[in-house]
C-alpha positions in Angstrom: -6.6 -6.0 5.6 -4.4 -3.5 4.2 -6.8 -0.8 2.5 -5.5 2.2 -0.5 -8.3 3.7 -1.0 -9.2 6.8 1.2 -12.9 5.8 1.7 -13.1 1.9 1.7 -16.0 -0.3 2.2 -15.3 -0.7 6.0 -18.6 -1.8 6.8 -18.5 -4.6 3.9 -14.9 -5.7 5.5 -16.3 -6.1 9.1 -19.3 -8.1 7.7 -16.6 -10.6 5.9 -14.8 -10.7 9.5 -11.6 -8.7 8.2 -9.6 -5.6 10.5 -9.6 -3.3 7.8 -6.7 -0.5 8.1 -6.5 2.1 6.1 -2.9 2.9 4.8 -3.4 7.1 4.2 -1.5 9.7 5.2 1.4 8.2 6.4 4.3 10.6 6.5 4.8 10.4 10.1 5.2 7.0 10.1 7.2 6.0 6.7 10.7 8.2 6.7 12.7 6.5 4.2 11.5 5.7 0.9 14.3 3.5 -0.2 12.7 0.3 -1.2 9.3 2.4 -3.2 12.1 4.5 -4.9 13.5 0.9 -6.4 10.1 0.4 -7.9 8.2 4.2 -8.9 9.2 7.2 -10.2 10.3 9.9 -8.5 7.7 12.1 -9.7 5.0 9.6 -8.1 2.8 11.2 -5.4 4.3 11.1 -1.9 0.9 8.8 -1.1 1.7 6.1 -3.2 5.6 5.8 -2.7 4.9 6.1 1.5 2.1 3.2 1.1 4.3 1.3 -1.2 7.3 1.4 1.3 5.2 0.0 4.1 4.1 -2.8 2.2 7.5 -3.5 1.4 8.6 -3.2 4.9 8.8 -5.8 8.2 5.6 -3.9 8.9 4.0 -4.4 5.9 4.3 -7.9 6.4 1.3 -7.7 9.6 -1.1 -7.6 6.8 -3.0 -10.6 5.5 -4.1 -9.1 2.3 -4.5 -5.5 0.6 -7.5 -4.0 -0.8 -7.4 -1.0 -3.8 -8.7 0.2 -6.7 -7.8 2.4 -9.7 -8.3 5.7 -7.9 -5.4 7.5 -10.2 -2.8 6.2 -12.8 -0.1 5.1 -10.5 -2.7 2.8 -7.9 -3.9 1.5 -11.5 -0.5 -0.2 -11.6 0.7 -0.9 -7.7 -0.8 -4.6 -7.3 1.8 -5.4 -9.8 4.5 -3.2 -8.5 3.7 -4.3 -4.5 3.6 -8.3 -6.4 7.2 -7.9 -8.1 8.6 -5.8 -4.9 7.5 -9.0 -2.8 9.1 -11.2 -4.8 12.7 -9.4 -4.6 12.5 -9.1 -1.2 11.9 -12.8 -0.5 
């Protein structure tokens, strides 16, 4: 389980027998932003356009499901944005 918010519920996760992973802080491993750029603006926060690429990507395909929340305007948007990047890429 794919996890946006800095601080989720990890314990609550474990208890429902779900790996939670928590997509932060991923510069090091997210260099292109191609396929985020297609969907957000440029003036988006790198957070957001790095965690939206991996979702995007072969990678982001290891996860089984993705939790977040409204923790700024842009994440208030992204399950549509992942949703209609998913659907273009399949």
């Amino acid at each position: 389980m794919g996890c946006f918010p800095l601080y989720p519920p990890l314990e609550l996760l474990h208890s429902f027998g779900l790996m939670p992973v928590v997509l932060w802080d991923m510069k090091d491993g997210v260099r292109t932003l191609k396929e985020s750029d297609r969907h957000l603006q440029s003036f988006t926060c790198s957070v957001a356009r790095r965690l939206t690429e991996f979702v995007l990507s072969e990678e982001g395909s290891l996860l089984d499901g993705l939790l977040m929340y409204n923790a700024c305007d842009t994440f208030r948007n992204m399950p549509e944005i992942i949703k209609r990047g998913l659907q273009e890429i399949e």
